[in-house]
PyMOL Python script that loads the backbone (N, CA, C, O; Angstrom):
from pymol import cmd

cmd.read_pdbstr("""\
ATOM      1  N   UNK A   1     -11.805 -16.004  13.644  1.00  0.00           N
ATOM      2  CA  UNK A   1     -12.046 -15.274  12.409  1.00  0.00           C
ATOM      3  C   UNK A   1     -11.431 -16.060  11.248  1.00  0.00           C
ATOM      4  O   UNK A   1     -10.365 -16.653  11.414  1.00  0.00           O
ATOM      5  N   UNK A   2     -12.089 -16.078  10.052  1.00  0.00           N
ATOM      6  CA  UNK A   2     -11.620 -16.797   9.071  1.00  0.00           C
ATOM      7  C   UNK A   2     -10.624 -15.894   8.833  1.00  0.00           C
ATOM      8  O   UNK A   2     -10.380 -14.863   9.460  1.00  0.00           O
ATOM      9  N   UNK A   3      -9.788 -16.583   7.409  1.00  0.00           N
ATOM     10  CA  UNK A   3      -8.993 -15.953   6.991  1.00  0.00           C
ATOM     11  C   UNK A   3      -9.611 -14.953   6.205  1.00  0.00           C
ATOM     12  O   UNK A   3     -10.817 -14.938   5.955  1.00  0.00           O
ATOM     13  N   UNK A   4      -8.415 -13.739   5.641  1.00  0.00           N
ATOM     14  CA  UNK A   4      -9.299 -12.616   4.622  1.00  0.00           C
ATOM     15  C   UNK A   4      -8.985 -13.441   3.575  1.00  0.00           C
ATOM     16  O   UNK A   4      -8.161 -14.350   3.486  1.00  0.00           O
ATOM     17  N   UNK A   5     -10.087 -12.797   2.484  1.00  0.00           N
ATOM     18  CA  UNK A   5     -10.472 -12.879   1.176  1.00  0.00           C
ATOM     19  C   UNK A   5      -9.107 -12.106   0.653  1.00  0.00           C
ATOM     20  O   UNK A   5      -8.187 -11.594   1.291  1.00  0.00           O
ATOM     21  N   UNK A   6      -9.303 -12.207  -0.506  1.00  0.00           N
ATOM     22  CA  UNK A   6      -8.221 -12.051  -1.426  1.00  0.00           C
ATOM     23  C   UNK A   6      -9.195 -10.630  -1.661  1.00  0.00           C
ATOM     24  O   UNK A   6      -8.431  -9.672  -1.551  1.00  0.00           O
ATOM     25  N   UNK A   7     -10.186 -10.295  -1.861  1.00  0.00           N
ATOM     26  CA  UNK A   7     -10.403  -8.520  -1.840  1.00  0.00           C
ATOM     27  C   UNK A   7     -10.022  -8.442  -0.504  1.00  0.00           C
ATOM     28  O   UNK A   7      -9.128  -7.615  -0.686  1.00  0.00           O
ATOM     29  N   UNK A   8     -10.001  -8.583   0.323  1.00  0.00           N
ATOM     30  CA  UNK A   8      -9.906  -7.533   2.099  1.00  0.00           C
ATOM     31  C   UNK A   8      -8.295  -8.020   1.653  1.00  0.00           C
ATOM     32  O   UNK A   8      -8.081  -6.967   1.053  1.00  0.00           O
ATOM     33  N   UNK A   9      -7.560  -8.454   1.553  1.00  0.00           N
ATOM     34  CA  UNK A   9      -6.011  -8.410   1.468  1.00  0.00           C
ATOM     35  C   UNK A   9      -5.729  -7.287   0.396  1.00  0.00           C
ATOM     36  O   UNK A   9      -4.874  -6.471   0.738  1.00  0.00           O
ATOM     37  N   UNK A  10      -6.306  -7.109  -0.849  1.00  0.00           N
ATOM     38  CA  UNK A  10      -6.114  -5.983  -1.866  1.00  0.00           C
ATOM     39  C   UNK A  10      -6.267  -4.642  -1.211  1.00  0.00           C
ATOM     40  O   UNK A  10      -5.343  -3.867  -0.959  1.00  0.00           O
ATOM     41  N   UNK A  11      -7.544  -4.459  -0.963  1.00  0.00           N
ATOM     42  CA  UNK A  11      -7.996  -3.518  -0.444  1.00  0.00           C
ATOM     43  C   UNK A  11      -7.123  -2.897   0.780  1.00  0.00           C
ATOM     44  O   UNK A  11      -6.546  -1.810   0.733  1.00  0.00           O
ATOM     45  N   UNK A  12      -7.138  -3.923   2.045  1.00  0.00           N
ATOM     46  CA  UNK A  12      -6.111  -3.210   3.055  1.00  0.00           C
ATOM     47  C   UNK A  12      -4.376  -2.860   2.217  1.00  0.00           C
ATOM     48  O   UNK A  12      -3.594  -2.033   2.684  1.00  0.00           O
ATOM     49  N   UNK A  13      -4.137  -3.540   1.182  1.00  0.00           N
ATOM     50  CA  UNK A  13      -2.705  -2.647   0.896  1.00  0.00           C
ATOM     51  C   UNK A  13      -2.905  -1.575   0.379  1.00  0.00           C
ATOM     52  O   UNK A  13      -2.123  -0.637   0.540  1.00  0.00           O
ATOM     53  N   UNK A  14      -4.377  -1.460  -0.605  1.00  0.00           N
ATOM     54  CA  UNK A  14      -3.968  -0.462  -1.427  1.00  0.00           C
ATOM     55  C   UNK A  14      -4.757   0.966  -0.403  1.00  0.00           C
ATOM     56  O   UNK A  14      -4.406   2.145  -0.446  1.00  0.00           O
ATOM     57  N   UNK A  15      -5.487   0.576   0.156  1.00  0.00           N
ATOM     58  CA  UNK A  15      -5.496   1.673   1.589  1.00  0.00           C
ATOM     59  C   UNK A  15      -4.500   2.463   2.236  1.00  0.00           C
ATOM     60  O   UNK A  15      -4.334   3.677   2.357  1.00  0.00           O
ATOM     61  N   UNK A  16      -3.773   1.278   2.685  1.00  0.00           N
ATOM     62  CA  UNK A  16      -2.554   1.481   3.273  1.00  0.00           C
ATOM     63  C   UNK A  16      -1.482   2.451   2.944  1.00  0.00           C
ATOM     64  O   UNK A  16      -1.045   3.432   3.545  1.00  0.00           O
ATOM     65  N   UNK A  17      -1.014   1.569   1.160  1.00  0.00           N
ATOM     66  CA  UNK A  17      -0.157   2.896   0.597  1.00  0.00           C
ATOM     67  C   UNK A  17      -0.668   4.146   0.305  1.00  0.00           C
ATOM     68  O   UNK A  17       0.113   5.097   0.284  1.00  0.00           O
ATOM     69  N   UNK A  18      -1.961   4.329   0.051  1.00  0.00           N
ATOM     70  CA  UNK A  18      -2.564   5.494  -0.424  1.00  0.00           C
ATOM     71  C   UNK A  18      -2.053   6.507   0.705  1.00  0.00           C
ATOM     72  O   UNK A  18      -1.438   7.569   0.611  1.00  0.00           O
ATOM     73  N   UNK A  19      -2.600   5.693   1.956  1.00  0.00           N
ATOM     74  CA  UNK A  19      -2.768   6.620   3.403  1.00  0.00           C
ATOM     75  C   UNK A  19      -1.746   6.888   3.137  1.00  0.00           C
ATOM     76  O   UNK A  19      -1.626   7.807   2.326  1.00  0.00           O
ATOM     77  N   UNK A  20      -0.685   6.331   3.596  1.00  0.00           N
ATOM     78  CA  UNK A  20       1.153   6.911   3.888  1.00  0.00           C
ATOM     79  C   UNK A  20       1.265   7.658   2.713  1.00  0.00           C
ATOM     80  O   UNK A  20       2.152   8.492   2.898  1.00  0.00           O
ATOM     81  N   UNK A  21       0.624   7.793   1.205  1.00  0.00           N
ATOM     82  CA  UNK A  21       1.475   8.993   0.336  1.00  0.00           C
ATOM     83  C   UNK A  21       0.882   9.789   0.481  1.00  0.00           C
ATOM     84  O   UNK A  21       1.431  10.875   0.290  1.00  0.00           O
ATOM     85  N   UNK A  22      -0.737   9.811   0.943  1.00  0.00           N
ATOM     86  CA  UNK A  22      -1.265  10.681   1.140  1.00  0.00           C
ATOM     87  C   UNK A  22      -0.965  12.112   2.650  1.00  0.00           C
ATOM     88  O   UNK A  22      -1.290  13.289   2.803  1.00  0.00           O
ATOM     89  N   UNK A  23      -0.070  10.919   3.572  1.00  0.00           N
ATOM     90  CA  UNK A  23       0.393  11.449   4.829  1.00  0.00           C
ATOM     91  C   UNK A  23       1.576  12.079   4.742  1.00  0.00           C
ATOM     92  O   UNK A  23       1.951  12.588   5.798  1.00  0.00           O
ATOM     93  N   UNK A  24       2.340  12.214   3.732  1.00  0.00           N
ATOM     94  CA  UNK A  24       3.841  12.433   2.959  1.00  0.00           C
ATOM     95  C   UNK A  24       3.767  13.757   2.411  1.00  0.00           C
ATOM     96  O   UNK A  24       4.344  14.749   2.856  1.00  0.00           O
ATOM     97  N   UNK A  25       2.592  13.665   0.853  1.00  0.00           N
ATOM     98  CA  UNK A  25       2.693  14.781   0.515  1.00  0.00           C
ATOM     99  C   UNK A  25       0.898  15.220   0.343  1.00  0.00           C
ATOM    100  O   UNK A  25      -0.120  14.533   0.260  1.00  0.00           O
ATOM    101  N   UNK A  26       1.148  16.629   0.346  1.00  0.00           N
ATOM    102  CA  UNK A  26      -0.547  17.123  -0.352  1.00  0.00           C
ATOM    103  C   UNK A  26      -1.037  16.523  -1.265  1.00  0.00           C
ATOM    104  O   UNK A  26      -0.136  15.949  -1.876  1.00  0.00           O
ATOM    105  N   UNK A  27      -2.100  16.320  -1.744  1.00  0.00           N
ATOM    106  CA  UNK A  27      -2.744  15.200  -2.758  1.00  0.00           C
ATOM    107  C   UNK A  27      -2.667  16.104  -3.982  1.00  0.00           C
ATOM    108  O   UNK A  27      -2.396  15.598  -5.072  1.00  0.00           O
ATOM    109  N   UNK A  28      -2.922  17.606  -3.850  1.00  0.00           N
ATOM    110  CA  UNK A  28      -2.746  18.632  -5.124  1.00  0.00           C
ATOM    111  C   UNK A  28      -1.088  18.499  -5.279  1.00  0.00           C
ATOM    112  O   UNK A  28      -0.827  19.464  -5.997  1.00  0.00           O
ATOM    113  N   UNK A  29      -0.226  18.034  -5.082  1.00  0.00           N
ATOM    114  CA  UNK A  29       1.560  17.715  -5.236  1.00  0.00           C
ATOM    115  C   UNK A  29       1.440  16.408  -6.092  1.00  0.00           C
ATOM    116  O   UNK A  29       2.184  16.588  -7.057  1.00  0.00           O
ATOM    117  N   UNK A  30       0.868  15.217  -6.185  1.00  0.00           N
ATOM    118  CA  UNK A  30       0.536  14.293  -6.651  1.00  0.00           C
ATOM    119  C   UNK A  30      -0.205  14.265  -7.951  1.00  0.00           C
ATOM    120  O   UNK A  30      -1.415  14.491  -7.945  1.00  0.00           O
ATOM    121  N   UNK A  31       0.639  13.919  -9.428  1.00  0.00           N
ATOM    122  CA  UNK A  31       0.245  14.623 -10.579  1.00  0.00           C
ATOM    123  C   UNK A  31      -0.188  13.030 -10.730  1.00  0.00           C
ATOM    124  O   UNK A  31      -1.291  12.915 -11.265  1.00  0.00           O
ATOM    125  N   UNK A  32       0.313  12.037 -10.446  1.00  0.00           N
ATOM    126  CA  UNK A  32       0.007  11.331 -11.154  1.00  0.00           C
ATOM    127  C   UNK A  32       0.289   9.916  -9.850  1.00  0.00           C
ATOM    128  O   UNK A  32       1.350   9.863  -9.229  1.00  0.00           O
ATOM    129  N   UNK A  33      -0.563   9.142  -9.683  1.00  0.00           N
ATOM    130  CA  UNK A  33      -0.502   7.840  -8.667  1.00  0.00           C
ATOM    131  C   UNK A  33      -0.949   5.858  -9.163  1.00  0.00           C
ATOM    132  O   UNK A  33      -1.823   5.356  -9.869  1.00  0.00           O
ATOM    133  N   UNK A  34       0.195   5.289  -8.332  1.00  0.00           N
ATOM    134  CA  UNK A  34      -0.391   4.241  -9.448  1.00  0.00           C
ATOM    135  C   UNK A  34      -0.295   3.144  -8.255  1.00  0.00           C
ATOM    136  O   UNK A  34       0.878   2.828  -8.054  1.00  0.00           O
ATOM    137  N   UNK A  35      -1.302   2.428  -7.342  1.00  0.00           N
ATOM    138  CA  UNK A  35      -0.970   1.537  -6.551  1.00  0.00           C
ATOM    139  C   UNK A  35      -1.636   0.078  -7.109  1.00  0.00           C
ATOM    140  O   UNK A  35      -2.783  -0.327  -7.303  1.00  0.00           O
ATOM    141  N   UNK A  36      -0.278  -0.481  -7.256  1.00  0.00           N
ATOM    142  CA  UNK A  36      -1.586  -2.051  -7.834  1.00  0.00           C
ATOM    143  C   UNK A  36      -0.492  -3.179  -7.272  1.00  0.00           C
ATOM    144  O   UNK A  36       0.709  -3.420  -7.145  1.00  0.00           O
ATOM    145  N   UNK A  37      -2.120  -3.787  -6.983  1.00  0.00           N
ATOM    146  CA  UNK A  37      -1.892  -4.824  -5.682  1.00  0.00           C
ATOM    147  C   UNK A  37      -2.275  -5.887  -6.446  1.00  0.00           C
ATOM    148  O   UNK A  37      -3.107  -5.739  -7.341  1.00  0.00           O
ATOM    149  N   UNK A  38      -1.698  -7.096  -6.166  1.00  0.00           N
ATOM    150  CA  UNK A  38      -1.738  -8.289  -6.972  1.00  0.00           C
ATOM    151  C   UNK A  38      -1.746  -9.695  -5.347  1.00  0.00           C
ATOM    152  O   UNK A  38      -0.859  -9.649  -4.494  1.00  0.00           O
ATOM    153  N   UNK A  39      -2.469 -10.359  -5.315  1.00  0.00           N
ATOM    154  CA  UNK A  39      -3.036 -11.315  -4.176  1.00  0.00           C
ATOM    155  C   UNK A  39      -3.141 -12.836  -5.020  1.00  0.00           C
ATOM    156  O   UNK A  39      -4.296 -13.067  -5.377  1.00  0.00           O
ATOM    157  N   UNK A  40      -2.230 -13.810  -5.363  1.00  0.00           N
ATOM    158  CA  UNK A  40      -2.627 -14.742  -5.513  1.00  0.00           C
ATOM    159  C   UNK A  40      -1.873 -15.682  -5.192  1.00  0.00           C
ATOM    160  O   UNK A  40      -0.647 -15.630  -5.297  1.00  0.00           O
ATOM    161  N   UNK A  41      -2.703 -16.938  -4.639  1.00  0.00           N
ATOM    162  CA  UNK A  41      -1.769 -17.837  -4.767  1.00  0.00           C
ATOM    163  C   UNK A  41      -0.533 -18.050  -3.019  1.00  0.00           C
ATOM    164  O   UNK A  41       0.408 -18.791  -2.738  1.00  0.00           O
ATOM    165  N   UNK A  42      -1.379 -16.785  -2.190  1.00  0.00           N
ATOM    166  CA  UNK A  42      -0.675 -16.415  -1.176  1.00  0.00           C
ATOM    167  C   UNK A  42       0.555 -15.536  -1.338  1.00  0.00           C
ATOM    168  O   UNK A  42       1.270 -15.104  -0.433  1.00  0.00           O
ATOM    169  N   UNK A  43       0.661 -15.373  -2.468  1.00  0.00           N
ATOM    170  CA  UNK A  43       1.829 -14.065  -2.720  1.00  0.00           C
ATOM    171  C   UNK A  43       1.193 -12.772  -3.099  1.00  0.00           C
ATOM    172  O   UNK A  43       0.384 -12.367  -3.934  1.00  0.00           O
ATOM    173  N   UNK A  44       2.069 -12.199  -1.904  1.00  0.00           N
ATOM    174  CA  UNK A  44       1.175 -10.116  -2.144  1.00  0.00           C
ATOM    175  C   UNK A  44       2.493  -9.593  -3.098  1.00  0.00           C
ATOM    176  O   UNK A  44       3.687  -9.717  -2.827  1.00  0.00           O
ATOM    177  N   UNK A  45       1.939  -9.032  -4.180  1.00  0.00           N
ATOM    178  CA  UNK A  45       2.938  -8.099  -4.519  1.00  0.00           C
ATOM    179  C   UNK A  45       2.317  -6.834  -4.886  1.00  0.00           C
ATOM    180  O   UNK A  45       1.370  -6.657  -5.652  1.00  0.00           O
ATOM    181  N   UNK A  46       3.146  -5.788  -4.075  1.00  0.00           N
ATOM    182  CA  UNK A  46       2.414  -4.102  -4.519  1.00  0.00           C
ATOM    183  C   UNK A  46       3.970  -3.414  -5.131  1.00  0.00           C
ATOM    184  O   UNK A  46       5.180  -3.472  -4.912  1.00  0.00           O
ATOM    185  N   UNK A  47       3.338  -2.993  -5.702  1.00  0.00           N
ATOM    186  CA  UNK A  47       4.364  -1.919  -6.982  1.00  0.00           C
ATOM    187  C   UNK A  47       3.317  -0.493  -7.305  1.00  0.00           C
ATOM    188  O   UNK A  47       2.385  -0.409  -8.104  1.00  0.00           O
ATOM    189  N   UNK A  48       3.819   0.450  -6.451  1.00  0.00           N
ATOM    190  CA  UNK A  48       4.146   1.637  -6.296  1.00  0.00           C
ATOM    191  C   UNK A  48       4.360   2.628  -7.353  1.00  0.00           C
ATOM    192  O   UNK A  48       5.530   2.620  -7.733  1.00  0.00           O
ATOM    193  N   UNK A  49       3.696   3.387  -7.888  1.00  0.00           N
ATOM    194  CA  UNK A  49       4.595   4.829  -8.885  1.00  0.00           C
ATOM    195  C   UNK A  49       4.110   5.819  -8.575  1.00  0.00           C
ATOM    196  O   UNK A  49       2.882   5.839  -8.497  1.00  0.00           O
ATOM    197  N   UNK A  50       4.929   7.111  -8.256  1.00  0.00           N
ATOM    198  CA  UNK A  50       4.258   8.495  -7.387  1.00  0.00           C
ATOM    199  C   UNK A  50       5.353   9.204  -8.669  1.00  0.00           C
ATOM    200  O   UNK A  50       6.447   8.938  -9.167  1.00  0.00           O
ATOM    201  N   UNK A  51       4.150  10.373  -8.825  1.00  0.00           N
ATOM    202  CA  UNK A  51       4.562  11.450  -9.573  1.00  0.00           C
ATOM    203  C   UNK A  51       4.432  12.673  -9.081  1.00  0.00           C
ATOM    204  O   UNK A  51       3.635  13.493  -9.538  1.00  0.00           O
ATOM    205  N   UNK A  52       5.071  12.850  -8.280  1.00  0.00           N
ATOM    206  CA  UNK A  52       5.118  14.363  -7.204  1.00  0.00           C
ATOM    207  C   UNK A  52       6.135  15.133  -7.872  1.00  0.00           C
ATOM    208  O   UNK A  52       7.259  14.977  -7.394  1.00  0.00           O
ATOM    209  N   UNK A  53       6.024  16.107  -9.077  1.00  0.00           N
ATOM    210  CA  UNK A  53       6.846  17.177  -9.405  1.00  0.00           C
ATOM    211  C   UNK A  53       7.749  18.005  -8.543  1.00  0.00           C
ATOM    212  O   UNK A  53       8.871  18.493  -8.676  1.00  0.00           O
ATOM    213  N   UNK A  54       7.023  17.982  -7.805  1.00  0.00           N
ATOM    214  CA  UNK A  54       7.909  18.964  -6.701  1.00  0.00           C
ATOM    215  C   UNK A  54       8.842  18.515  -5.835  1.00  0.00           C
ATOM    216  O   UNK A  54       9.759  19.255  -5.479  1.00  0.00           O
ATOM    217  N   UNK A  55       8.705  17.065  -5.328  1.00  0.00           N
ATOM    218  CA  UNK A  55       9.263  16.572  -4.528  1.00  0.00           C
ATOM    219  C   UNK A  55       9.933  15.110  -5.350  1.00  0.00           C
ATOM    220  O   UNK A  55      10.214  14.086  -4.726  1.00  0.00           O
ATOM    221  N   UNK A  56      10.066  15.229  -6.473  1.00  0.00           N
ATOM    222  CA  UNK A  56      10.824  14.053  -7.245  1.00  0.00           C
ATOM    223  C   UNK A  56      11.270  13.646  -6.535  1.00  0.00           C
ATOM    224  O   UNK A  56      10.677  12.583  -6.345  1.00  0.00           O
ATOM    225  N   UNK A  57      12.721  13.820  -5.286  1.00  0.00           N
ATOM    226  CA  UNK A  57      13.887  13.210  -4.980  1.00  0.00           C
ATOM    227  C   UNK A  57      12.924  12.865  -3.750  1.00  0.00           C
ATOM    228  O   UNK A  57      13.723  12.685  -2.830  1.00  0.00           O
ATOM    229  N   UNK A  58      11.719  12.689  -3.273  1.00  0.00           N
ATOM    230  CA  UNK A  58      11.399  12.030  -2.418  1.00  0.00           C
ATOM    231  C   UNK A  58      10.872  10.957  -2.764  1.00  0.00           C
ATOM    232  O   UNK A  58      11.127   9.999  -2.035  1.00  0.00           O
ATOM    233  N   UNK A  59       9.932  10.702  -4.014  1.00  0.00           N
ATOM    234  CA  UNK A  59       8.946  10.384  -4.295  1.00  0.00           C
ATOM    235  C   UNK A  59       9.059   8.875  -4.320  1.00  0.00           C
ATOM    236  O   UNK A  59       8.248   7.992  -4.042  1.00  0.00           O
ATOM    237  N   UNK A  60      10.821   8.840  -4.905  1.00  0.00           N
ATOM    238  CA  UNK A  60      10.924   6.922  -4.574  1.00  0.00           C
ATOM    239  C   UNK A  60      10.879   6.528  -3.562  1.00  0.00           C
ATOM    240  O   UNK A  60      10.472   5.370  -3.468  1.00  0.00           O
ATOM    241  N   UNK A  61      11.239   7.210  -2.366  1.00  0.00           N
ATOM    242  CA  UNK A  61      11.491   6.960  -1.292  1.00  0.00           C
ATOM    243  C   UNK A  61      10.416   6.125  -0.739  1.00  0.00           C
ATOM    244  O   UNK A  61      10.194   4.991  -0.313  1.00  0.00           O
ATOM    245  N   UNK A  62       9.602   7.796  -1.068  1.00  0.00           N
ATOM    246  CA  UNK A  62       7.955   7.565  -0.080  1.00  0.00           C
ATOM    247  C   UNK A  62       7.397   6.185  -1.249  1.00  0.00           C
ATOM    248  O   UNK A  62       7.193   5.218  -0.516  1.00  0.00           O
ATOM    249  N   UNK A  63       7.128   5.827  -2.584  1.00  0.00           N
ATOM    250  CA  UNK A  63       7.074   4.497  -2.999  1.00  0.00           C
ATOM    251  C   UNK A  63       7.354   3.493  -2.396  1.00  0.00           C
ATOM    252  O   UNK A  63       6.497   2.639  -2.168  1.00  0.00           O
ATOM    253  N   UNK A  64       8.790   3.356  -1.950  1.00  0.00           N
ATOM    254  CA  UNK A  64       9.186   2.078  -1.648  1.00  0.00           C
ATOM    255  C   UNK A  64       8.810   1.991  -0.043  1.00  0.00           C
ATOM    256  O   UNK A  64       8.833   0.888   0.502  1.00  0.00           O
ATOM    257  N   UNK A  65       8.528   2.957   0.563  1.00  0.00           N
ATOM    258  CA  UNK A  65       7.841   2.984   1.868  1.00  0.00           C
ATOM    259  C   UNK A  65       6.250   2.634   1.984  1.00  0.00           C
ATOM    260  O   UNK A  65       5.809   2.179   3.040  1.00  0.00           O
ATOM    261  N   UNK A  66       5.579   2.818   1.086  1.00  0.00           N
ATOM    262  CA  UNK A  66       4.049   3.018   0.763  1.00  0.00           C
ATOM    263  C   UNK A  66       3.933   1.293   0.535  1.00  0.00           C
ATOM    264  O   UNK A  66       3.045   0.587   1.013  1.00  0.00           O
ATOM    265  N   UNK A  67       5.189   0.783  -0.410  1.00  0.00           N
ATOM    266  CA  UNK A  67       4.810  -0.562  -0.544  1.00  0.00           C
ATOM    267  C   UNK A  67       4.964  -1.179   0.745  1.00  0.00           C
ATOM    268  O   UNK A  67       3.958  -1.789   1.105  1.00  0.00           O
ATOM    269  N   UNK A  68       6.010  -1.199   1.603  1.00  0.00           N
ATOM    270  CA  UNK A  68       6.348  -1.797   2.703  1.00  0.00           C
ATOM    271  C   UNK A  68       4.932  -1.708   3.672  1.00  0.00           C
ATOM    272  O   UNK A  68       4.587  -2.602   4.445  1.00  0.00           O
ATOM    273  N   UNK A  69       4.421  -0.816   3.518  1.00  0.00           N
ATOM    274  CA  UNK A  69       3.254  -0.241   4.895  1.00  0.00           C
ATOM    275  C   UNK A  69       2.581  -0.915   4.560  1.00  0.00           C
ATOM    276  O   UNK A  69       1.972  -1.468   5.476  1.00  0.00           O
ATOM    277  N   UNK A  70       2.080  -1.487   2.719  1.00  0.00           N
ATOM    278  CA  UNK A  70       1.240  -2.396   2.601  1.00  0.00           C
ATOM    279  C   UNK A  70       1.241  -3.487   3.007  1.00  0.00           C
ATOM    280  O   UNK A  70       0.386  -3.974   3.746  1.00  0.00           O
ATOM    281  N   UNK A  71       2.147  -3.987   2.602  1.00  0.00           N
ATOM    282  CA  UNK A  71       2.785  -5.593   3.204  1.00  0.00           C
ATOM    283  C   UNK A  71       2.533  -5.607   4.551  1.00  0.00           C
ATOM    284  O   UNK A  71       2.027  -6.656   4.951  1.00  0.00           O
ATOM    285  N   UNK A  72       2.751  -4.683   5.439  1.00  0.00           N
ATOM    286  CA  UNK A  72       2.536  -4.913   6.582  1.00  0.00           C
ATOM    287  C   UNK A  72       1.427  -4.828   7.223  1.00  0.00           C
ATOM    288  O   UNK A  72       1.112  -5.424   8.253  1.00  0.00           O
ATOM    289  N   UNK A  73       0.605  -3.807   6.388  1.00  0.00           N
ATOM    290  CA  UNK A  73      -1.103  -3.977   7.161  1.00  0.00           C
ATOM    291  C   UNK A  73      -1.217  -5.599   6.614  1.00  0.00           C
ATOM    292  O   UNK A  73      -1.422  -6.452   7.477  1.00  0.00           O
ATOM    293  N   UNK A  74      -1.086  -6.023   5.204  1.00  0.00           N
ATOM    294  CA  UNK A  74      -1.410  -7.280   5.513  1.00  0.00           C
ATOM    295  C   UNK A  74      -0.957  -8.570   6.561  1.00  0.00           C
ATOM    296  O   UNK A  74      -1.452  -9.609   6.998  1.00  0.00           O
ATOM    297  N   UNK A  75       0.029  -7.966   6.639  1.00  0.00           N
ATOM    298  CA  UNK A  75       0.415  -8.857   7.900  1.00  0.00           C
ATOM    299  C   UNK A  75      -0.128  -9.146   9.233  1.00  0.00           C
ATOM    300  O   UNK A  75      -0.259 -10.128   9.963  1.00  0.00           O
ATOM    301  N   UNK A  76      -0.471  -7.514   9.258  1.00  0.00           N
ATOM    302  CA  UNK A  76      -1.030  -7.328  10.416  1.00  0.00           C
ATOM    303  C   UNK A  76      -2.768  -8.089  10.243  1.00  0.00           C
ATOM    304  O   UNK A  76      -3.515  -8.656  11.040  1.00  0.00           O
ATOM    305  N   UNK A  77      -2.861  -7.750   8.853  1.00  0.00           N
ATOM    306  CA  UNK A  77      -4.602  -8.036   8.843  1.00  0.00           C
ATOM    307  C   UNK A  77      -4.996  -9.980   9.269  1.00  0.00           C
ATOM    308  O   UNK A  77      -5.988 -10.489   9.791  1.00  0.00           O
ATOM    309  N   UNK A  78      -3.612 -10.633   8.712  1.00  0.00           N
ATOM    310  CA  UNK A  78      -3.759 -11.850   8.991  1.00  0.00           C
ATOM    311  C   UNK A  78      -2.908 -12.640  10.204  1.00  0.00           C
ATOM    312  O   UNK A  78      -2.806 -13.853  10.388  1.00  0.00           O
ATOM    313  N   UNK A  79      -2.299 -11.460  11.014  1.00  0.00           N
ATOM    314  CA  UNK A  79      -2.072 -11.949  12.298  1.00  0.00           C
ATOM    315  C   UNK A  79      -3.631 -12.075  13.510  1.00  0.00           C
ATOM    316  O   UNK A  79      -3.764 -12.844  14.462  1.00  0.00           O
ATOM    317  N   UNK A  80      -4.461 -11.174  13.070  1.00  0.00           N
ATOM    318  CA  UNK A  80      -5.630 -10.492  13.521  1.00  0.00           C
ATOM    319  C   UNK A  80      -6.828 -11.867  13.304  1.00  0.00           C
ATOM    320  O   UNK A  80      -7.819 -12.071  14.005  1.00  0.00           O
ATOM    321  N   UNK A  81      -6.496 -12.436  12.467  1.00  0.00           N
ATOM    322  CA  UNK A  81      -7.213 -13.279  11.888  1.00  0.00           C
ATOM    323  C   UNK A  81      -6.980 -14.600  12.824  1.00  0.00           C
ATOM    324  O   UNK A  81      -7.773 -15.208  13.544  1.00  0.00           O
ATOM    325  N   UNK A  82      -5.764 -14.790  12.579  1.00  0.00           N
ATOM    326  CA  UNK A  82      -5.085 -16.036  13.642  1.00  0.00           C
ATOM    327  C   UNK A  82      -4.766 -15.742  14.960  1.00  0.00           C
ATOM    328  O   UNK A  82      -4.049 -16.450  15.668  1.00  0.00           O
ATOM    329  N   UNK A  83      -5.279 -14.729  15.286  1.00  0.00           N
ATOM    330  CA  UNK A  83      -5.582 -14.204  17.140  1.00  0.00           C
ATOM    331  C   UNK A  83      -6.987 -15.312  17.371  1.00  0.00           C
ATOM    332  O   UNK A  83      -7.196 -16.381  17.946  1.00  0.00           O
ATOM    333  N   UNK A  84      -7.733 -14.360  16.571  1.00  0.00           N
ATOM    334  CA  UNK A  84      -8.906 -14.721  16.762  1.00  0.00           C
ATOM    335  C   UNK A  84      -9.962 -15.975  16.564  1.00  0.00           C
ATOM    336  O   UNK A  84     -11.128 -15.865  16.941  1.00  0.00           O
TER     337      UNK A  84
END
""", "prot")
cmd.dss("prot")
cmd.show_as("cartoon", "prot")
cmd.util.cbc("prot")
cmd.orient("prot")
């Protein structure tokens, strides 16, 4: 398998974090969501902002977790790649 494209690397993070905040809290708890994924150059960077009113004192948490899950589907997406 070739390597992924720089969309299938975007795409699987920003999947990724969605899923896990979406698996965290109700999507009606979520006033406000911001996942942006940046792919160049071979550097991933995702930066995270969750606006869950209700659950403020979680909300960084589940962020800085949402980014990590990304990073790691990509990891996973280009270990998958170099299996194959």
């Amino acid at each position: 398998m070739a390597e992924p494209t720089d969309e299938e690397v975007v795409t699987t993070a920003a999947e990724a974090a969605e899923g896990l905040i979406f698996a965290r809290f109700k999507q009606s708890n979520v006033k406000d969501l911001d996942v942006t994924v940046t792919f160049e150059d071979g550097v991933l960077d995702v930066d995270v902002y969750i606006n869950a009113p209700d659950d403020a004192d979680d909300a960084d948490a589940v962020a800085e977790e949402a980014a990590r899950t990304a990073q790691e589907a990509v990891d996973e997406l280009f270990a998958a790649a170099d299996d194959a």
